[in-house]
C-alpha positions as CSV (number, residue, x, y, z in Angstrom):
1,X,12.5,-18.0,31.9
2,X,12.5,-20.9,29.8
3,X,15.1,-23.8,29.4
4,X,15.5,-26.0,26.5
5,X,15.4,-29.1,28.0
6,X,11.6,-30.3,26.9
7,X,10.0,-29.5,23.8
8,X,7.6,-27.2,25.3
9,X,10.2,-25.0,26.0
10,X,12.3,-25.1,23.3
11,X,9.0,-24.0,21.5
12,X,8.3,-21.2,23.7
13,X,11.9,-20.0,23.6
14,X,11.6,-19.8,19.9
15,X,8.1,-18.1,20.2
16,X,9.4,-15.6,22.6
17,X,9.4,-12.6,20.6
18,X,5.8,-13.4,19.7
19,X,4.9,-14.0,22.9
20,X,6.1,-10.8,24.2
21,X,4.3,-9.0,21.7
22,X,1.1,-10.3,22.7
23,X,1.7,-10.1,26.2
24,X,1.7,-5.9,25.9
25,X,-1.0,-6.0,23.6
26,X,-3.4,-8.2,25.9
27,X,-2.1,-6.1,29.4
28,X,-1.0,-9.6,30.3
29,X,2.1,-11.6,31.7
30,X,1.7,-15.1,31.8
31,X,2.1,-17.3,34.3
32,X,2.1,-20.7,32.1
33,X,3.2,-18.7,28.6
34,X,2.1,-22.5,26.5
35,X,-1.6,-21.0,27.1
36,X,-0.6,-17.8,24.6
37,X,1.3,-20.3,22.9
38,X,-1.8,-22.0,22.4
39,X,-3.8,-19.2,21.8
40,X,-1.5,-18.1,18.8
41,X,-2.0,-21.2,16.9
42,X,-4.7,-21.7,14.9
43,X,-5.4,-25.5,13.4
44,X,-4.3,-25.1,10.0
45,X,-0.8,-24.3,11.5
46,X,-0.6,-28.0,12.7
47,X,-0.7,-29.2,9.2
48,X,2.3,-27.8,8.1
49,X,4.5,-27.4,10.7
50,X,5.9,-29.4,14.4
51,X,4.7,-28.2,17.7
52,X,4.2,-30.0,20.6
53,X,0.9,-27.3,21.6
54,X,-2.4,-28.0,20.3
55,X,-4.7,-25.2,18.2
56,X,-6.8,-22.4,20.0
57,X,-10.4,-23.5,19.4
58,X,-11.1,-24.8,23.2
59,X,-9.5,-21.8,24.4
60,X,-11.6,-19.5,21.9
61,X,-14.9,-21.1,23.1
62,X,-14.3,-20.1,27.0
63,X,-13.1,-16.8,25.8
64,X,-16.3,-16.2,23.5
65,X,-17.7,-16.8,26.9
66,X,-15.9,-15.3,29.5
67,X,-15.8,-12.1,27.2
68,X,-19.7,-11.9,27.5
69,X,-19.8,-12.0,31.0
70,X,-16.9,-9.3,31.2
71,X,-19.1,-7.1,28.9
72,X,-22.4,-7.8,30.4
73,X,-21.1,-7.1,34.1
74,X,-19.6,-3.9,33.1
75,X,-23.4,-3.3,31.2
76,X,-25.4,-3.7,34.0
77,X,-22.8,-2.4,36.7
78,X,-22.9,0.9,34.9
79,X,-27.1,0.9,34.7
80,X,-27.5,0.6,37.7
81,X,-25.5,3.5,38.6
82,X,-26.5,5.4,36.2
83,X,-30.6,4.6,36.0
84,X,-30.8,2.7,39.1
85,X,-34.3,3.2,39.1
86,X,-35.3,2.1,35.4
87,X,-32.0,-0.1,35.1
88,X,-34.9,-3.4,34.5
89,X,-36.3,-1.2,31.9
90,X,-32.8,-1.2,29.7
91,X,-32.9,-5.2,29.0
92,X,-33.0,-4.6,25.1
93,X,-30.3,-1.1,25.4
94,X,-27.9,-3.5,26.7
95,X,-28.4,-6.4,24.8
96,X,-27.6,-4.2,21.6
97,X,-24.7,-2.2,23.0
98,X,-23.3,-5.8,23.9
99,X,-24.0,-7.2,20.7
100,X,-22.1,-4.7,19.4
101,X,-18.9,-4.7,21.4
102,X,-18.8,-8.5,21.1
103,X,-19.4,-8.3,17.0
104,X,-17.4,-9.7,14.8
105,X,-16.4,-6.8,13.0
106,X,-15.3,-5.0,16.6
107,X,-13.4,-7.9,17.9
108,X,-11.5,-8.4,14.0
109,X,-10.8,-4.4,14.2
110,X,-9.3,-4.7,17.6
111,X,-7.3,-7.5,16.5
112,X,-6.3,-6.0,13.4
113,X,-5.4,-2.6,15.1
114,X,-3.3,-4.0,18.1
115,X,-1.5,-5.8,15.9
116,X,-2.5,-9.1,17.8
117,X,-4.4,-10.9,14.5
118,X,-1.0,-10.6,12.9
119,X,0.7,-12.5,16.2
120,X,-1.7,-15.8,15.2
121,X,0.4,-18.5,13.4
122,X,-1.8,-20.2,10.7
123,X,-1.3,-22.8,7.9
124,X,-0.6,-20.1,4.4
125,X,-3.5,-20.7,2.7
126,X,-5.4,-18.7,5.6
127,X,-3.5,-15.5,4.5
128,X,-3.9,-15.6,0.5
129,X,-3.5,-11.7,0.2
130,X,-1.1,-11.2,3.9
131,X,-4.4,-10.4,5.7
132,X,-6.7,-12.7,8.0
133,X,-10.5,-12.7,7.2
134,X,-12.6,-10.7,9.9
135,X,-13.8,-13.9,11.5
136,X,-10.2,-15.4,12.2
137,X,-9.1,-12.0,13.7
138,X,-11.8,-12.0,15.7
139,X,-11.3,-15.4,16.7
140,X,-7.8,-15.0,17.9
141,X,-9.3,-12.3,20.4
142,X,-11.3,-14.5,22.0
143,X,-8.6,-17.2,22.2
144,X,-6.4,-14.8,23.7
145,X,-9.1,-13.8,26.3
146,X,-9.7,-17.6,26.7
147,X,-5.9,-17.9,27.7
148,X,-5.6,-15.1,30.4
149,X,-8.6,-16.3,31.6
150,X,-7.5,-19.8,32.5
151,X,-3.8,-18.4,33.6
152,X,-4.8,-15.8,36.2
153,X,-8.8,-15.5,36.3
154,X,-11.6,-13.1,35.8
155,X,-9.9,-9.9,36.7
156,X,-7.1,-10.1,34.9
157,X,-9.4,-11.1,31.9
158,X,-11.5,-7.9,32.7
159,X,-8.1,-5.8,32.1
160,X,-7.4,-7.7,28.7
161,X,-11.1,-6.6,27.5
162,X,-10.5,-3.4,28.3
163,X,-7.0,-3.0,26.9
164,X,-8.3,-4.6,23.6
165,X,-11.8,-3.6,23.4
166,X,-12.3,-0.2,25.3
167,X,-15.4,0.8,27.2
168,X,-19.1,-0.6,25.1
169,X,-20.8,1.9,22.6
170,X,-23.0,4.3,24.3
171,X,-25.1,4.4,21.5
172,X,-25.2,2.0,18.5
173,X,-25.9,2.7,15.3
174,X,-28.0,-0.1,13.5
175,X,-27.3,-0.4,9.8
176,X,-30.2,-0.6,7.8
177,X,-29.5,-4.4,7.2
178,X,-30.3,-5.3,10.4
179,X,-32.9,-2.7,11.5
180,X,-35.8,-5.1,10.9
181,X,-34.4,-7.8,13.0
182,X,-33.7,-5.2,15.9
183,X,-37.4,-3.3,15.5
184,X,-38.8,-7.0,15.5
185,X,-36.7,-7.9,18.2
186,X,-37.6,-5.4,20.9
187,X,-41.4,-5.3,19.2
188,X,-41.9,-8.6,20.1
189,X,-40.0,-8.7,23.9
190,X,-42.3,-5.8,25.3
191,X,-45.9,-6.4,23.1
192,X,-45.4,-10.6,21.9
193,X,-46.0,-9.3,18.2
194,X,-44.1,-8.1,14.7
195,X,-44.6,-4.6,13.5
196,X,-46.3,-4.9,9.8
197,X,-45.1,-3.7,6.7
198,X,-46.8,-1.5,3.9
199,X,-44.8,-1.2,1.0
200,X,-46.4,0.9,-2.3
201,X,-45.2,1.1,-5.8
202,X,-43.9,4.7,-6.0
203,X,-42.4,7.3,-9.0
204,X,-40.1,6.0,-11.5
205,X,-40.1,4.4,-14.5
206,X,-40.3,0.5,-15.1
207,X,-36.7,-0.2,-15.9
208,X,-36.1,1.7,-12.3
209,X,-39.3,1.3,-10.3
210,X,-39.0,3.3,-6.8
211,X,-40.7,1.8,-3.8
212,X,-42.2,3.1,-0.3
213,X,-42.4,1.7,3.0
214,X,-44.0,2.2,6.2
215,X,-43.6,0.4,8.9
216,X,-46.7,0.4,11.6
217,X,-47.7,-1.4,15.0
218,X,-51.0,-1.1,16.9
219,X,-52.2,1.3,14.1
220,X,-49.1,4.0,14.6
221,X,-46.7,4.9,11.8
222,X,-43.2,4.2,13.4
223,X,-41.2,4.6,10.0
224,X,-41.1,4.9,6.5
225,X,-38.4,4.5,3.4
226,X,-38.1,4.4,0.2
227,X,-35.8,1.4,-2.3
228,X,-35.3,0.5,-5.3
229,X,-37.1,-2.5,-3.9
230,X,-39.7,-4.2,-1.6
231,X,-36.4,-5.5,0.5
232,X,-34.8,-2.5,0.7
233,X,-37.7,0.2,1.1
234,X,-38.6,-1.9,4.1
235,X,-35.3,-2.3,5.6
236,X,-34.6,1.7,5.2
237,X,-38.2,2.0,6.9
238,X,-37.0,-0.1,10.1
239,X,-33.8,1.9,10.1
240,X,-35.7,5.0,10.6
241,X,-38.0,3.8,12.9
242,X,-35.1,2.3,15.2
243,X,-33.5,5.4,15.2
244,X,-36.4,7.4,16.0
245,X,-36.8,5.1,19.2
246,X,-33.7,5.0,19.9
247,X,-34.2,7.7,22.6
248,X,-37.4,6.3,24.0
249,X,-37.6,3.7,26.6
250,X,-39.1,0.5,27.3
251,X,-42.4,1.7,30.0
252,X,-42.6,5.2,27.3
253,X,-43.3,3.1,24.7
254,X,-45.1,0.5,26.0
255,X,-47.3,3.6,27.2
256,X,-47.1,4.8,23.5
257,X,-48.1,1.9,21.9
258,X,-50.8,0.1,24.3
């Protein structure tokens, strides 16, 4: 319980509802509650109003952190029970399914559902239409994570992951956007090269041309698509080769493809 002798505490006393708040949604009582305090307070918020607690960014930065190694642990912890004799052979399985959980758009939905990216206190130009933008909710996350962290450890931030974040994806589902980074990706960790790209002018007419994709390595057909353009044929192409590897691991198709 606080006193309001100091200005810390007069703070803290009249953050306590927020506090609270944030407290059931990380799983987490504080020890020293000026760490949530800080956590909650993003830098524009010192421009426009008095408080004796700096912003989150430090804290956000050993969260970012301590959040990977939370996810990563849980990653390989899980391989090796599961696949312990092919758990070496997962590398790029697990580097996407923690990409994923770490994402901005996962973290900004876990804030935004918990009700925590509401909790941050930010200058009012940072909430134009009463929402924050994907990367500040996300942000406040790792802050947050940053906090327990530093007030009780590396257990008690493993139960704030898991109260905000869940379990990692089994299985993720690349968007089409980003299928050519991720074919390229695992392309060029197991073989040192880039798949290659055909793309052919297809039917339509000229104010609409249609255009077709295939994606190939070491002389195989991995995927093909179809776009209204070069860029897009070729990232619908990578999107159906990912998926159709999805299910194939690293020795298969290193076998397949040597």
């Amino acid at each position: 319980m606080t006193t309001s002798n100091d200005p810390v505490s007069r703070e803290l006393d009249a953050e306590a509802q927020r506090l609270s708040r944030a407290e059931q949604v990380a799983a987490h009582v504080f020890v020293d509650r000026a760490l949530l305090l800080q956590a909650l307070t993003h830098k524009s918020f010192l421009n426009e109003n008095d408080t004796v607690l700096g912003h989150n960014e430090v804290l956000e930065l050993l969260g970012d952190a301590v959040l990977s190694l939370v996810v990563v642990e849980y990653l390989v912890g899980a391989s090796a029970i599961t696949t312990p004799a092919h758990s070496g052979s997962e590398e790029g399985q697990l580097t996407e399914r923690r990409a994923a959980h770490v994402s901005t758009e996962n973290l900004a939905r876990a804030a935004l559902s918990t009700g925590l990216a509401e909790l941050l206190r930010t200058g009012k130009g940072l909430r134009p239409q009463g929402q924050l933008s994907a990367n500040l909710a996300a942000d406040v996350v790792e802050a947050v994570l940053g906090a327990v962290y530093q007030d009780a450890g590396l257990a008690a931030a493993r139960t704030t992951v898991h109260a905000l974040l869940g379990p990692p994806p089994e299985v993720v589902v690349v968007g089409a956007a980003h299928a050519k980074r991720v074919l390229q990706e695992r392309l060029q960790r197991l073989f040192g090269k880039a798949p290659e790209y055909v793309v052919t002018r297809g039917d339509g007419p000229n104010h609409a041309p249609l255009y077709r994709a295939v994606v190939a390595f070491a002389g195989q057909a991995l995927g093909e698509g179809c776009g209204k353009n070069k860029r897009v044929a070729t990232e619908v192409a990578a999107a159906a080769a990912v998926a159709s590897l999805a299910c194939v691991d690293d020795p298969a198709l290193r076998a397949r493809l040597s």
